[in-house]
VOPA-810933 format. One record per residue (C-alpha): residue number from 1; residue in three letters; x, y, z. Coordinates in steps of 0.02 Angstrom, whole numbers, plus 50000, padded with zeros to 5 digits. Layout:
num:NUM, residuo:ALA, xx:X, yy:Y, zz:Z
...
END
This chain:
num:1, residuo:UNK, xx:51511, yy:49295, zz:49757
num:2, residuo:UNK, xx:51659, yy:49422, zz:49753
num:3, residuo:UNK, xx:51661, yy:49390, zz:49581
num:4, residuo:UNK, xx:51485, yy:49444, zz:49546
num:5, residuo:UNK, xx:51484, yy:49612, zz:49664
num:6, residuo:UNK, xx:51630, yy:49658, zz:49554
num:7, residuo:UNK, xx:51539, yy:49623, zz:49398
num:8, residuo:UNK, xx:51394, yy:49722, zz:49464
num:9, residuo:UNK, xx:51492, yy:49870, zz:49514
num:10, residuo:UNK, xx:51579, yy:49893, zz:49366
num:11, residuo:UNK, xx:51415, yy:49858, zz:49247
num:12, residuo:UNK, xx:51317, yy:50002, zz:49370
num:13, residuo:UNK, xx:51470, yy:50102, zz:49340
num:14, residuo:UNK, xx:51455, yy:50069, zz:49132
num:15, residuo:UNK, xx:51277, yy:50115, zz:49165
num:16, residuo:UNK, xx:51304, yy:50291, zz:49261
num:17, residuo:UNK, xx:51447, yy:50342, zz:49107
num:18, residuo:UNK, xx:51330, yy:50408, zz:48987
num:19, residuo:UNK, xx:51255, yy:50507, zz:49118
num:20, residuo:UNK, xx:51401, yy:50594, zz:49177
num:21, residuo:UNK, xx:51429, yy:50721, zz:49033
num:22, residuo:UNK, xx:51263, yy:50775, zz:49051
num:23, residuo:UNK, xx:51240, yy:50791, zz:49250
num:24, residuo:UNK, xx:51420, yy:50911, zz:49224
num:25, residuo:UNK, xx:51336, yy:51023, zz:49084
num:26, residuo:UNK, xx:51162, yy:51034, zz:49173
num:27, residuo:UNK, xx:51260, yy:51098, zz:49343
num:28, residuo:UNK, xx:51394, yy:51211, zz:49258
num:29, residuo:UNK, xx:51242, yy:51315, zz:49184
num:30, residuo:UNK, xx:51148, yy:51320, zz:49334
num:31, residuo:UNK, xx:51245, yy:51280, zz:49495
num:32, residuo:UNK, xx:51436, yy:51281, zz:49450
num:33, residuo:UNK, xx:51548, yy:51212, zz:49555
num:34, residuo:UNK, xx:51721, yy:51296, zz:49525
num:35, residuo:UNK, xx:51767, yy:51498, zz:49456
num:36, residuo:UNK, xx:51810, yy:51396, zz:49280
num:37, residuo:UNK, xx:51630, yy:51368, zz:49265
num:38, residuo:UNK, xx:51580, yy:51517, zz:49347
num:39, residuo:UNK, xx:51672, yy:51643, zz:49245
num:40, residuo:UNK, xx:51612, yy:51568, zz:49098
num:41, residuo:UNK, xx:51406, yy:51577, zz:49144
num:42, residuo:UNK, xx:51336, yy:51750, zz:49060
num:43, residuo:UNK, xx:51153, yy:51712, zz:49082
num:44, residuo:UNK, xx:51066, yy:51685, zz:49265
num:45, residuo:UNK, xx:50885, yy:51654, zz:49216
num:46, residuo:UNK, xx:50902, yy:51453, zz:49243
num:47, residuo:UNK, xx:51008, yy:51481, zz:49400
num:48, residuo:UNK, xx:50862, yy:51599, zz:49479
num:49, residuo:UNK, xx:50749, yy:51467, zz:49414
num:50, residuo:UNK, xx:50810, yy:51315, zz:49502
num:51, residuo:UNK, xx:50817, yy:51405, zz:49677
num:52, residuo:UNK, xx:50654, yy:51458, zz:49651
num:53, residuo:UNK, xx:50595, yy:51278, zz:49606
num:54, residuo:UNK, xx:50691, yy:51168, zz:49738
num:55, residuo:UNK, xx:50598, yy:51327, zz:49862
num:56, residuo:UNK, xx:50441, yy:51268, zz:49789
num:57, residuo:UNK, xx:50461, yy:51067, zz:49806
num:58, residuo:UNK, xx:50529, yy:51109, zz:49979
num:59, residuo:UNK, xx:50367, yy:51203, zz:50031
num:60, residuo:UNK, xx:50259, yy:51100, zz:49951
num:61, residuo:UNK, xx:50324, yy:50933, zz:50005
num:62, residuo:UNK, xx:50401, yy:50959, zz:50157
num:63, residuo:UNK, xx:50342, yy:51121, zz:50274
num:64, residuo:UNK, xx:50420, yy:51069, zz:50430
num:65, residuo:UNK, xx:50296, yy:51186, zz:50513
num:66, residuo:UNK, xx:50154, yy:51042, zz:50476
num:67, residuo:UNK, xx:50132, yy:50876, zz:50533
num:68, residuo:UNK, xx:50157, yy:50795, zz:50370
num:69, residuo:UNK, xx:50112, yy:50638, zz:50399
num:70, residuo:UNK, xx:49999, yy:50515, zz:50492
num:71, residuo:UNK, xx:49999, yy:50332, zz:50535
num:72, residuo:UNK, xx:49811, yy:50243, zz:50521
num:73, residuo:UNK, xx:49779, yy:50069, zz:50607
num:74, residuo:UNK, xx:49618, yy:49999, zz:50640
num:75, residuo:UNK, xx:49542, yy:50101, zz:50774
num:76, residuo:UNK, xx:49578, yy:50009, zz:50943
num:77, residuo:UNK, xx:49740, yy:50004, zz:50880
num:78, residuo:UNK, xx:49747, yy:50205, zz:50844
num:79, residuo:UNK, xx:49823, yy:50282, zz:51005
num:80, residuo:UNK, xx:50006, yy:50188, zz:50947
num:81, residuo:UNK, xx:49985, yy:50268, zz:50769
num:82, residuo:UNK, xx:49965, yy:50426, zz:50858
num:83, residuo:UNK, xx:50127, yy:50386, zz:50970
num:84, residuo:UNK, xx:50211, yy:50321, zz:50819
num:85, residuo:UNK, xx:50164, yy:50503, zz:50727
num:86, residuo:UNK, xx:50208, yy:50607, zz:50838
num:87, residuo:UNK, xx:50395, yy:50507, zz:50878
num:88, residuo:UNK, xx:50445, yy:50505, zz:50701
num:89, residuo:UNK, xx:50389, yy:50677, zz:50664
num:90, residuo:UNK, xx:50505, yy:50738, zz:50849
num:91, residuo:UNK, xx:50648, yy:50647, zz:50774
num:92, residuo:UNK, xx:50628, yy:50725, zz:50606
num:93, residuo:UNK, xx:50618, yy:50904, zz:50678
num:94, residuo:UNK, xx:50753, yy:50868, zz:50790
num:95, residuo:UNK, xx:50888, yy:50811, zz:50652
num:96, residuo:UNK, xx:50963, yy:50876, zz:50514
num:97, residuo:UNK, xx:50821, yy:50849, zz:50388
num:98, residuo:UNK, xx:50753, yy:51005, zz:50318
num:99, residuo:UNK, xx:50938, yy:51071, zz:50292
num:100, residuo:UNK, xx:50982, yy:50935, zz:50214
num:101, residuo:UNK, xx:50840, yy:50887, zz:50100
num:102, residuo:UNK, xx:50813, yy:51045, zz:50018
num:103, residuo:UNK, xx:51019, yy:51013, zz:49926
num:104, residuo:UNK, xx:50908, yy:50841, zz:49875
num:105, residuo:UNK, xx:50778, yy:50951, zz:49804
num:106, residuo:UNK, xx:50922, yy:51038, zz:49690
num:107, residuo:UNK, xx:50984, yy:50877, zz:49628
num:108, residuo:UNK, xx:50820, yy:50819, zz:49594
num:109, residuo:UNK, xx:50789, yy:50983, zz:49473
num:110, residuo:UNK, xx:50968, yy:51019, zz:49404
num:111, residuo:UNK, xx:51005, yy:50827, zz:49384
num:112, residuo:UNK, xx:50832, yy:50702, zz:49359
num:113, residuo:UNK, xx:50888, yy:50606, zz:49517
num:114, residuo:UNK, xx:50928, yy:50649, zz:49733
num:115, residuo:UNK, xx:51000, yy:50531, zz:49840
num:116, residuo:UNK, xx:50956, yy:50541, zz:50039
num:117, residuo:UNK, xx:51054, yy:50443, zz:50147
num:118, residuo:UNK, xx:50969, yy:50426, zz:50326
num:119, residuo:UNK, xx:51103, yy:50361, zz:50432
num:120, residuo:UNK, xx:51068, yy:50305, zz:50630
num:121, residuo:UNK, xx:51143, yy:50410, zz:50775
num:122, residuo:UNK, xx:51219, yy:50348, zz:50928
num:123, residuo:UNK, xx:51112, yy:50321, zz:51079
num:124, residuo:UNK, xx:51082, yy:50488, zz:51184
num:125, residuo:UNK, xx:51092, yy:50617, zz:51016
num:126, residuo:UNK, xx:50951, yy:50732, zz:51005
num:127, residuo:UNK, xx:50872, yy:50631, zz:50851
num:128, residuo:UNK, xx:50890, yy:50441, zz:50797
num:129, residuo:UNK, xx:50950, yy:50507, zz:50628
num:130, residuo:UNK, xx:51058, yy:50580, zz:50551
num:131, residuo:UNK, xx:51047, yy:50651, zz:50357
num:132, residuo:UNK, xx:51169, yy:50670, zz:50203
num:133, residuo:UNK, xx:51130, yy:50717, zz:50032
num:134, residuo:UNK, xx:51262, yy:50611, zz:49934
num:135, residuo:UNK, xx:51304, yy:50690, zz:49752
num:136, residuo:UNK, xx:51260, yy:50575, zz:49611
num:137, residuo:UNK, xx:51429, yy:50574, zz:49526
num:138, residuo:UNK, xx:51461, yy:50459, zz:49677
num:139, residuo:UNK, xx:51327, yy:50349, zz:49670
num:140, residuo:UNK, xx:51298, yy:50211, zz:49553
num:141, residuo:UNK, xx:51121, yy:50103, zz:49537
num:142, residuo:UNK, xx:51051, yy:49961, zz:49480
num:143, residuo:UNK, xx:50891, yy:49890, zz:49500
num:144, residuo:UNK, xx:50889, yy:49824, zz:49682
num:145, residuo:UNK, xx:51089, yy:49899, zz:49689
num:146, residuo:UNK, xx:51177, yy:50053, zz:49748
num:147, residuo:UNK, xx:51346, yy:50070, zz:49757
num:148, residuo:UNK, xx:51434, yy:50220, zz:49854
num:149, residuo:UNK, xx:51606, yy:50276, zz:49802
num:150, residuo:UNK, xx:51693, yy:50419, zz:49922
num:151, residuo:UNK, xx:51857, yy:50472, zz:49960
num:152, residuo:UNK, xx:51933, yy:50474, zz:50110
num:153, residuo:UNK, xx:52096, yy:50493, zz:50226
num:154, residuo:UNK, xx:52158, yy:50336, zz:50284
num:155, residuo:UNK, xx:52184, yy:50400, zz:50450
num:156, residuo:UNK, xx:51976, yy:50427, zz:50453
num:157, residuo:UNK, xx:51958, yy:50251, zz:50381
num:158, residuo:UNK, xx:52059, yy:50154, zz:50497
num:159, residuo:UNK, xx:51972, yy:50266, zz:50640
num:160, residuo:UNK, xx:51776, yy:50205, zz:50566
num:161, residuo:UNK, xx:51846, yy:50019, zz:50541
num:162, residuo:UNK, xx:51985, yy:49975, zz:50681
num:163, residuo:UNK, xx:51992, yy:49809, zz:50618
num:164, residuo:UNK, xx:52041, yy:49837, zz:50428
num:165, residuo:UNK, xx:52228, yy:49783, zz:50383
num:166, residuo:UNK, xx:52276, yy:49887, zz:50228
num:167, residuo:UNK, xx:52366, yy:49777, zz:50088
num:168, residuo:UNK, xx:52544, yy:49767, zz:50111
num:169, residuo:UNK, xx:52599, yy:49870, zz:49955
num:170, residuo:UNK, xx:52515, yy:50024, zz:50033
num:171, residuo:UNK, xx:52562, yy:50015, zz:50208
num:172, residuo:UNK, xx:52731, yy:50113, zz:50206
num:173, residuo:UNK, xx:52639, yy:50257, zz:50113
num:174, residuo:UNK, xx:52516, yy:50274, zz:50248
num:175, residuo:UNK, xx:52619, yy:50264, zz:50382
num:176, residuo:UNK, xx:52696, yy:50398, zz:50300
num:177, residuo:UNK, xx:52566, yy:50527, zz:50274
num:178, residuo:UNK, xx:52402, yy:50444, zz:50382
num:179, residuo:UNK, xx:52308, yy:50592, zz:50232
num:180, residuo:UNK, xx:52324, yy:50472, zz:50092
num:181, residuo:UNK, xx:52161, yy:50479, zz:50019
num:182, residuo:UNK, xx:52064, yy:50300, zz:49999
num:183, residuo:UNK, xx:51937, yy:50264, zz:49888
num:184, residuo:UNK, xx:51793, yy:50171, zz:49967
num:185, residuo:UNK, xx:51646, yy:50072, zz:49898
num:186, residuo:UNK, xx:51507, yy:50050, zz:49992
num:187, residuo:UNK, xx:51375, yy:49929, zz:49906
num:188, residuo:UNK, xx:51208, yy:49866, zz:49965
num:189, residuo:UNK, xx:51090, yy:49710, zz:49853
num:190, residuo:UNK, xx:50937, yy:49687, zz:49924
num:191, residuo:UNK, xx:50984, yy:49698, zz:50122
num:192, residuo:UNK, xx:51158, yy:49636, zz:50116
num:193, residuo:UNK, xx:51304, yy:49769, zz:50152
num:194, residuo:UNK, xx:51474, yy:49770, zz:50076
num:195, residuo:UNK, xx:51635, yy:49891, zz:50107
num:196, residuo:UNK, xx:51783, yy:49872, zz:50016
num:197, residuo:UNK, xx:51948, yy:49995, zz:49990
num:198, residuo:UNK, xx:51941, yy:49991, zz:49777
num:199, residuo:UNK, xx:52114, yy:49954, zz:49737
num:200, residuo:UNK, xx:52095, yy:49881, zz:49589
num:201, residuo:UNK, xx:51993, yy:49701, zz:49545
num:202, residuo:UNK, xx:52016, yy:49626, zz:49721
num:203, residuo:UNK, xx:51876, yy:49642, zz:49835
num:204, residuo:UNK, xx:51890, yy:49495, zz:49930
num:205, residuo:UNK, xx:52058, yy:49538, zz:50016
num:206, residuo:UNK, xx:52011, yy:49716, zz:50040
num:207, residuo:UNK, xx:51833, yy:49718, zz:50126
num:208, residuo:UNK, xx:51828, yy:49834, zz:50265
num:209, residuo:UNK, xx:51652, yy:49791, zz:50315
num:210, residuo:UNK, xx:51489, yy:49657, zz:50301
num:211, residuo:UNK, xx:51311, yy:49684, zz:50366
num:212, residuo:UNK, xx:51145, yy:49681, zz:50327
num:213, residuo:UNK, xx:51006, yy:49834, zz:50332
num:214, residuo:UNK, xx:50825, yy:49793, zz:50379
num:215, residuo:UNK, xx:50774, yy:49944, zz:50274
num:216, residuo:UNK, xx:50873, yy:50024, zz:50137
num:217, residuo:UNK, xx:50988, yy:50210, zz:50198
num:218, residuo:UNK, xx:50999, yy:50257, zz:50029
num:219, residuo:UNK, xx:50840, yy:50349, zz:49987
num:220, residuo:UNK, xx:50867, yy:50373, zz:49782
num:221, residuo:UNK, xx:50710, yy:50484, zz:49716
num:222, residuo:UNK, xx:50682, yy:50535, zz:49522
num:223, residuo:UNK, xx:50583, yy:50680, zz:49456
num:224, residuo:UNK, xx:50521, yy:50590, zz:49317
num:225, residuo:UNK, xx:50585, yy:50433, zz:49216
num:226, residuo:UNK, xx:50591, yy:50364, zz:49037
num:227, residuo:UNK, xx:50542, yy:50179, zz:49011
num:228, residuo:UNK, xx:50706, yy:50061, zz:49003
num:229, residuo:UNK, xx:50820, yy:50203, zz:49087
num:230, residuo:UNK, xx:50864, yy:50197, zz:49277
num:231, residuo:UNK, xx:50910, yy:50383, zz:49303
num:232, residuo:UNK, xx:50781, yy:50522, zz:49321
num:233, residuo:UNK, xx:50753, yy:50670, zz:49210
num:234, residuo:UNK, xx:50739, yy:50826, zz:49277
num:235, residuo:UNK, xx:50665, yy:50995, zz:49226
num:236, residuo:UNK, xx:50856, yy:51087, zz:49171
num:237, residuo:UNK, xx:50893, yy:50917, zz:49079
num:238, residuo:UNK, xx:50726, yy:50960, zz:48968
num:239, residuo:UNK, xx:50796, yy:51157, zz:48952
num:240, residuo:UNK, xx:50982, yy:51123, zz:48946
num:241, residuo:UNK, xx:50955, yy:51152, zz:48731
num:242, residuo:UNK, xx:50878, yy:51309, zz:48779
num:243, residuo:UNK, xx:50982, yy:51339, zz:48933
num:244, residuo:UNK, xx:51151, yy:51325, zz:48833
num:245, residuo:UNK, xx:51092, yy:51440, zz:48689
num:246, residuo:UNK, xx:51027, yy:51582, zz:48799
num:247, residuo:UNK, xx:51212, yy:51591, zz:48884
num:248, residuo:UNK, xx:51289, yy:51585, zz:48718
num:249, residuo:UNK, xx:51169, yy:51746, zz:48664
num:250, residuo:UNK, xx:51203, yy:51846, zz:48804
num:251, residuo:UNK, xx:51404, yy:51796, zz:48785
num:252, residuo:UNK, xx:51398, yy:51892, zz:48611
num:253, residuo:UNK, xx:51297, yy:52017, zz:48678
num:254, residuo:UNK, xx:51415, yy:52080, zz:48798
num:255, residuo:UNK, xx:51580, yy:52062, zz:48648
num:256, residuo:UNK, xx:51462, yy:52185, zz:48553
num:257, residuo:UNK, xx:51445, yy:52307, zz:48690
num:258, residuo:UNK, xx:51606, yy:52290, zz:48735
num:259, residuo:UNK, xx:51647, yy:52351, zz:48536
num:260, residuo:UNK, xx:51519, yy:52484, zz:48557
num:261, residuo:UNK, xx:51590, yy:52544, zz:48707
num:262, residuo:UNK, xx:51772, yy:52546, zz:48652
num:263, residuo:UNK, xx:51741, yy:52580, zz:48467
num:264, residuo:UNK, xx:51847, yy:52483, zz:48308
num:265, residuo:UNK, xx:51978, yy:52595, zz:48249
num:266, residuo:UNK, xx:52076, yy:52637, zz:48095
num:267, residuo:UNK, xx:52248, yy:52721, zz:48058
num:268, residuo:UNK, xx:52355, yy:52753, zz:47909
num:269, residuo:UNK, xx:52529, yy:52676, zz:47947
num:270, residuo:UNK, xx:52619, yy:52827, zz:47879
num:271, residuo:UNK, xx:52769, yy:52843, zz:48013
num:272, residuo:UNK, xx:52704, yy:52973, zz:48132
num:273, residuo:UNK, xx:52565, yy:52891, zz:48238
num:274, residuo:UNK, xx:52625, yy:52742, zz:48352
num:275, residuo:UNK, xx:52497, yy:52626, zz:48396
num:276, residuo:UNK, xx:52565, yy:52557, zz:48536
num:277, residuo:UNK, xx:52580, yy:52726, zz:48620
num:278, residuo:UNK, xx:52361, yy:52791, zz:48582
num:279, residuo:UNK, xx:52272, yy:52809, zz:48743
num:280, residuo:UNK, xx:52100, yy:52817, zz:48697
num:281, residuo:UNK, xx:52013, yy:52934, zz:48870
num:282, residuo:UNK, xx:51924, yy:53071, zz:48877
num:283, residuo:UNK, xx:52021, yy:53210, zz:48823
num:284, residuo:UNK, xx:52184, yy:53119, zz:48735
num:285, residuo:UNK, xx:52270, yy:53211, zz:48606
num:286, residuo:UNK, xx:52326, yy:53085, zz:48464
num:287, residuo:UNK, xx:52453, yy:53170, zz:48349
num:288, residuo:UNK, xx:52430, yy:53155, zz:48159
num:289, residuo:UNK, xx:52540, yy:53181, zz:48007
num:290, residuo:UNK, xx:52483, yy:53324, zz:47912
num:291, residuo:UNK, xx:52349, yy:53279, zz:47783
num:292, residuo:UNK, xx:52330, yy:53115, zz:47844
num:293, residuo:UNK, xx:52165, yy:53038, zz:47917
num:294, residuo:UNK, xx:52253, yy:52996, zz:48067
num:295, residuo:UNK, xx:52143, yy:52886, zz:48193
num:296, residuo:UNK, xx:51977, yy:52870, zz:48137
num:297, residuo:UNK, xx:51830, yy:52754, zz:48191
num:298, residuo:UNK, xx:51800, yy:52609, zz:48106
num:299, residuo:UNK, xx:51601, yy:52549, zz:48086
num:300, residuo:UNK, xx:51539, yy:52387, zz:48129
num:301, residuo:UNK, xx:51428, yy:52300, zz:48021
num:302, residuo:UNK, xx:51340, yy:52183, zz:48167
num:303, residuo:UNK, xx:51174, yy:52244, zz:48244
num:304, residuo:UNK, xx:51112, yy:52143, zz:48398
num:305, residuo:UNK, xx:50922, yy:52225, zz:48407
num:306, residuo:UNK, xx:50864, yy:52048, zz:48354
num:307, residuo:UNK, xx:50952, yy:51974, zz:48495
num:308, residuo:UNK, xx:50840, yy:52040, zz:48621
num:309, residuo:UNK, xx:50694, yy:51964, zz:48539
num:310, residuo:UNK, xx:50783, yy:51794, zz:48519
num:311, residuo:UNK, xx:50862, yy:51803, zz:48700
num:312, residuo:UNK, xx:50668, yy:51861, zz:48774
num:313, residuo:UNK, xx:50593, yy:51709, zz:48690
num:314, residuo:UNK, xx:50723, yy:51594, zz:48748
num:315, residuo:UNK, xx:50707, yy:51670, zz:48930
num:316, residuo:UNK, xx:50522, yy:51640, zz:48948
num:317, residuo:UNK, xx:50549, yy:51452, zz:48872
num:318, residuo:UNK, xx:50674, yy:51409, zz:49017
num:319, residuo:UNK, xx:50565, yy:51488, zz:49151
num:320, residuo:UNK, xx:50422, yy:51395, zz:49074
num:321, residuo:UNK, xx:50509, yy:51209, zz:49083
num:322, residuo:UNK, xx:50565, yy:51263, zz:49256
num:323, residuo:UNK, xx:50392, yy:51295, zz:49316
num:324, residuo:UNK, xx:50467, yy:51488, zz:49360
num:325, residuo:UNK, xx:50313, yy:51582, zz:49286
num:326, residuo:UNK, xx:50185, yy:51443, zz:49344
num:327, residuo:UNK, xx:50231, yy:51392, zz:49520
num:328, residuo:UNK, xx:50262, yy:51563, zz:49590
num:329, residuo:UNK, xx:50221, yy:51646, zz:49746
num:330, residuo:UNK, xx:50030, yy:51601, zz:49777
num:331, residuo:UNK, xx:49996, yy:51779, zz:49809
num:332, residuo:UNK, xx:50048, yy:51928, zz:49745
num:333, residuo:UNK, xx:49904, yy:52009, zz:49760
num:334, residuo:UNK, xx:49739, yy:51959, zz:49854
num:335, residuo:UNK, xx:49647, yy:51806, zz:49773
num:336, residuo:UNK, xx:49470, yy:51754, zz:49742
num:337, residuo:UNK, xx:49430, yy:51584, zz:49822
num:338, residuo:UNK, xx:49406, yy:51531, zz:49651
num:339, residuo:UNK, xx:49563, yy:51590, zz:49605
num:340, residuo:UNK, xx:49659, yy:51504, zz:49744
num:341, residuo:UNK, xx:49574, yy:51332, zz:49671
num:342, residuo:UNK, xx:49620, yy:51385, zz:49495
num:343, residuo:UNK, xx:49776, yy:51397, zz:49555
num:344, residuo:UNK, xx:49797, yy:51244, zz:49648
num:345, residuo:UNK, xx:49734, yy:51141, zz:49520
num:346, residuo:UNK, xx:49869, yy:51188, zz:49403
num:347, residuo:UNK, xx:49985, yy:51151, zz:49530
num:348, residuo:UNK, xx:49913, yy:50950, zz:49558
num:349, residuo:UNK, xx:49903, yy:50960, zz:49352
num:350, residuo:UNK, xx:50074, yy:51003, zz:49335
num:351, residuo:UNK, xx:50158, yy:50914, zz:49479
num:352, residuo:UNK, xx:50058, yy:50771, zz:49508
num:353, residuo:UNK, xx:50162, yy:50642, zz:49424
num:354, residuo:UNK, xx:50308, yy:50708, zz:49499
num:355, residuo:UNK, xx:50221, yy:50697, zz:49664
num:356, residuo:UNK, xx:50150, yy:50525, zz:49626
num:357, residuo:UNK, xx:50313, yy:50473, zz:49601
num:358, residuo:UNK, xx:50422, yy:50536, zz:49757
num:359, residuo:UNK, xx:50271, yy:50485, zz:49876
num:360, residuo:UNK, xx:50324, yy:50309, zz:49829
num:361, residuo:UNK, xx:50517, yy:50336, zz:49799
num:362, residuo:UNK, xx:50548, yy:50481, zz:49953
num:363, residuo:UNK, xx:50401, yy:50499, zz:50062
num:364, residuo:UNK, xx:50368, yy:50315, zz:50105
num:365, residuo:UNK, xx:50555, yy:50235, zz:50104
num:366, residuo:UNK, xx:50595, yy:50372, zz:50232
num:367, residuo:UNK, xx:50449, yy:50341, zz:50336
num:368, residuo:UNK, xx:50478, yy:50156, zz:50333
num:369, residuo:UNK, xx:50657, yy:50186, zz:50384
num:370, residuo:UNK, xx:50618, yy:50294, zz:50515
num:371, residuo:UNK, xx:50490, yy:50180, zz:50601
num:372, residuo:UNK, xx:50601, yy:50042, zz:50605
num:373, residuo:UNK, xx:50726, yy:50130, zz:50679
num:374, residuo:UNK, xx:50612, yy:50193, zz:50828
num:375, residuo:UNK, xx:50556, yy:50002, zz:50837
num:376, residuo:UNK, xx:50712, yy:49924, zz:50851
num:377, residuo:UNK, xx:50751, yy:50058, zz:50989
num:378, residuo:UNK, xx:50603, yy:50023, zz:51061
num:379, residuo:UNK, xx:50539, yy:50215, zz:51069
num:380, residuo:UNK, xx:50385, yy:50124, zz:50995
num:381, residuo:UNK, xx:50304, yy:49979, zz:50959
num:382, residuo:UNK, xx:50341, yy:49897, zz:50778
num:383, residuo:UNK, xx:50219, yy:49954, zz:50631
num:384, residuo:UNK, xx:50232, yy:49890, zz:50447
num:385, residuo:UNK, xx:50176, yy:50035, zz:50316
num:386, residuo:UNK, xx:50130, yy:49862, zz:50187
num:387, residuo:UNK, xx:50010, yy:49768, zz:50303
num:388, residuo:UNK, xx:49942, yy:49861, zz:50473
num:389, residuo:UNK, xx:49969, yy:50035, zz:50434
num:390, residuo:UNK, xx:49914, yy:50182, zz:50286
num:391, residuo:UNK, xx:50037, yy:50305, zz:50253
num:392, residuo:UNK, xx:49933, yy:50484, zz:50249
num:393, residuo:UNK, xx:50042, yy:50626, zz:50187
num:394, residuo:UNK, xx:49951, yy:50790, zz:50229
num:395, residuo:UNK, xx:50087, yy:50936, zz:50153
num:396, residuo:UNK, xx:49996, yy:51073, zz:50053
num:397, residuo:UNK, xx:50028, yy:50974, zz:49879
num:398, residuo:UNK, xx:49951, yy:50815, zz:49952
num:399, residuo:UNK, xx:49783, yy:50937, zz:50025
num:400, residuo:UNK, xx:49757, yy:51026, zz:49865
num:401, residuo:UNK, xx:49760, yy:50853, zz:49743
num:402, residuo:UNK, xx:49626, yy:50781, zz:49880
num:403, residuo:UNK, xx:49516, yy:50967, zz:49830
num:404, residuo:UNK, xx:49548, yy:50927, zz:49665
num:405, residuo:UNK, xx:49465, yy:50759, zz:49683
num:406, residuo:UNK, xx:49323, yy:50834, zz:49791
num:407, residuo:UNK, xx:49281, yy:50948, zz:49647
END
């Protein structure tokens, strides 16, 4: 069995490779992670436009202002759906959620694919959960399979599993500095848990945990998915082309003005002038040998007008693909009923597969896993979402697809 979670790990890691390269170019050009990247980024237009879009999917989705969603059973049964409601929705506004989801919302636009991991807190804490957005570059999936690789001091690992022994071969380094960072792996097939310390191809002799999970902590949402592939596509992935080529633009913009500022010059190497001594400021005197030309400008031949055209056109394309110029602010001025439904239905036309799609991949999973958590604590009774409950979502992107229908 060993044998087989190894062979899975390593195919869902063979699986996440080709992904990698493109997850690192899609954040460098719109949320970089180190001043390498940073000082290298000349163009902010995608940046602007993925804050503005992970604003948007967090107001639309998830307005923690609302009740957002509702629990129907048949009707003698409706006062526990009510009790149910109004527990899961306390527990909600009482954790960490709606910090933590709107980072999700940022993977979900910059990368195709969010991972929410909604982790149980200890008895007496002010909410039954607890919330962490997990980057992708440490998560690898398979169909029914995610694996979890993080880093961590051994001193922190032998304090979350007492009852680990560490292989021989790394116990005097340990003991030696308790900081040595350990890789972890954290897997979970179907319901069945699995910790190991990834020292290589042993698993078996280095599991640090077993378990099972009635409902799955790893909530793993997609923006929008090609057939056969098991890693979403998000809206910089589509612009990344136009993304990359934008940057590059405004990179050659600023050489140019930096040669139009501070000029191309030209002397005659005739003894007198010494290059290494011109100052060129306001008011410098450069000597000059008599009849000579002495320092004298020297014109360039490159004229950037056309790059303001080309760098417009490639502006409006990115804010296009990242829904910047169609899912602003409802109202910058005062609207027309009409025009608030105009506008509304372009919102369900444009997001409503991607909404279709995290009902069933973000909404429900994190309902389910937060009524069986209640359940098992008995805060209230148990309710299955599949046979004696309907999950109703009610945020703003839900109530404007149900006026679209009414239309």
């Amino acid at each position: 069995m060993q044998k087989n979670l190894m062979q899975l790990y390593k195919r869902a890691l063979d699986e996440r490779e080709v992904w990698l390269p493109r997850w690192k170019d899609a954040m460098r050009y719109t949320i970089p992670t180190d001043d390498t990247e940073s000082a290298t980024l000349f163009d902010a237009t995608a940046a602007d436009a993925v804050d503005n879009l992970a604003a948007s999917m967090y107001s639309l989705l998830t307005p923690p202002e609302s009740l957002w969603i509702n629990l129907v059973r048949e009707s003698d049964l409706s006062p526990d759906a009510d009790v149910a409601t109004a527990m899961l929705r306390a527990h909600l506004n009482d954790s960490n959620f709606y910090t933590t989801v709107h980072q999700c919302y940022l993977d979900l636009v910059v990368l195709g694919t969010a991972c929410l991991f909604m982790a149980e807190n200890p008895i007496g804490a002010d909410s039954a959960f607890s919330f962490t957005a997990i980057p992708m570059k440490d998560i690898a999936i398979l169909p029914g399979a995610v694996f979890h690789t993080t880093s961590l001091p051994a001193c922190d690992l032998m304090e979350k599993y007492p009852n680990f022994v560490f292989p021989s071969n790394m116990r005097d380094s340990i003991k030696n500095n308790p900081q040595t960072p350990i890789r972890l792996v954290q897997s979970l097939i179907g319901k069945d848990f699995t910790a190991w310390v990834d020292v290589g191809g042993d698993i078996e002799n280095n599991i640090v945990a077993r378990g099972t999970f009635e409902t799955n902590p790893y909530i793993i949402f997609r923006w929008s998915l090609v057939s056969g592939e098991l890693y979403g596509r998000g809206p910089v992935l589509r612009a990344l082309p136009d993304i990359k080529t934008a940057n590059k633009v405004v990179e050659l913009v600023l050489k140019n003005a930096t040669i139009a500022v501070s000029g191309i010059w030209q002397a005659d190497d005739d003894g007198v002038i010494n290059l290494s001594n011109i100052n060129l400021t306001p008011g410098a005197i450069i000597p000059k040998a008599v009849g000579s030309s002495g320092l004298t400008p020297l014109t360039s031949g490159s004229n950037f007008d056309v790059s303001q055209i080309v760098l417009r056109d490639l502006r409006d394309r990115i804010r296009h693909t990242l829904l910047a110029d169609r899912l602003g602010l409802l109202s910058d001025k005062e609207m027309t009923a009409t025009e608030i439904l105009a506008r509304n239905s372009d919102m369900v036309r444009i997001l409503g597969a991607t909404y279709g799609r995290l009902l069933h991949e973000f909404i429900r999973p994190l309902c389910e896993r937060g009524l069986q958590i209640l359940s098992r604590r008995g805060l209230i009774d148990p309710i299955s979402l599949h046979s004696d409950a309907e999950l109703k979502y009610i945020a703003p992107i839900a109530q404007m697809a149900r006026e679209e229908m009414s239309i």
